[in-house]
C-alpha positions in Angstrom: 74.7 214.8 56.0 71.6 216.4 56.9 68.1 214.5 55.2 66.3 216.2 52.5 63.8 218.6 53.8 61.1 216.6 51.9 61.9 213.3 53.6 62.1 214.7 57.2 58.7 213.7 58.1 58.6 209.8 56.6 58.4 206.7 58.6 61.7 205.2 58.6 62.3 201.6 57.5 65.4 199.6 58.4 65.7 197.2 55.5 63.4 196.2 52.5 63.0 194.0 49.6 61.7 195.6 46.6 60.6 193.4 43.8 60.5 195.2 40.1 59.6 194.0 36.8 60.1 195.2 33.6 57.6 194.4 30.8 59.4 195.4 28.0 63.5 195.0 27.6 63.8 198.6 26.9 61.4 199.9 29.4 62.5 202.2 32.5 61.8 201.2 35.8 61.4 204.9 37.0 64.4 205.6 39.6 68.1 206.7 39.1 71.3 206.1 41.1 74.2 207.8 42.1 77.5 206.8 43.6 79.5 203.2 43.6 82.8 202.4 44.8 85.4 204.5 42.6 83.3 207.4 44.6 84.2 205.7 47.8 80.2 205.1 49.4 77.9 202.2 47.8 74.8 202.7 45.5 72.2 205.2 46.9 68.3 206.2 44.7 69.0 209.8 43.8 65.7 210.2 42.2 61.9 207.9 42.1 59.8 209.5 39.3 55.6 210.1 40.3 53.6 206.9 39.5 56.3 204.6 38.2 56.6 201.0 39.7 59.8 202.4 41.8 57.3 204.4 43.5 54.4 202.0 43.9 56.8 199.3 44.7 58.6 201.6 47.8 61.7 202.4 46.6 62.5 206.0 48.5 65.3 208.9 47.5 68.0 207.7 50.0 67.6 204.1 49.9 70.7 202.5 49.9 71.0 199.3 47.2 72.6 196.3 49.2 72.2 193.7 46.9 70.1 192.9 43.7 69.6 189.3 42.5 71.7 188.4 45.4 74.6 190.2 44.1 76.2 192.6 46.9 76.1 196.5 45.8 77.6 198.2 48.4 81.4 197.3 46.5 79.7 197.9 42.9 81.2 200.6 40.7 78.7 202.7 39.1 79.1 201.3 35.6 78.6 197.8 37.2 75.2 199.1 39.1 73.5 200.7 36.1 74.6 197.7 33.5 72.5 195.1 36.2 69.7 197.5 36.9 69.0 198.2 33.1 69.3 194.8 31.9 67.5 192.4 34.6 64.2 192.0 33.6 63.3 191.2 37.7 65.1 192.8 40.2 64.8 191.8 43.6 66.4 194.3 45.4 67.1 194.8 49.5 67.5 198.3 50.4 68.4 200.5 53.9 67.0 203.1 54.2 69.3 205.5 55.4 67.5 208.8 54.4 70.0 211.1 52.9 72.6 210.4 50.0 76.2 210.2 50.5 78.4 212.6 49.1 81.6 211.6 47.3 84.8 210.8 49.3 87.7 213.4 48.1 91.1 213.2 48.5 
């Protein structure tokens, strides 16, 4: 699981707590996910759009999600993940950076 050619070059970070708030109950918070546990790895940032509060705040492509609100995501299914990230208004969220996204166990 090579990095992304993009991210070769960052400083790496360990852990971090990212702290976003949404304004508005239907407004985005500018980062999507990919995997949870029916794909056998935990909840990884596929994607931080340009000058959203993801971005400001220090969320990275990569980052692993290890718990939000003090509930653990590294056992969450997808489903799960997405339903708390779209309808917590604050998210305080402690992520590892691990620099690359998993892909999917197969059989």
């Amino acid at each position: 699981f090579a990095p992304h050619i993009a991210e070769l070059g960052r400083p790496r970070r360990p852990c971090a707590l990212v702290t976003l708030t949404r304004s508005r109950s239907h407004e985005g918070l500018g980062f999507s996910i990919r995997g949870g546990s029916e794909h056998g790895v935990g909840i990884y940032v596929s994607l931080v759009e340009p000058g959203s509060s993801a971005e400001r705040e220090g969320l990275r492509v990569g980052d692993q999600i290890v718990t939000v609100n003090d509930m653990i995501f590294i056992t969450i299914c997808h489903d799960e993940a997405v339903h708390i990230l779209k309808t917590g208004r604050r998210l305080l969220m402690k992520v590892r950076d691990v620099g690359r996204l998993p892909h999917a166990r197969t059989q």
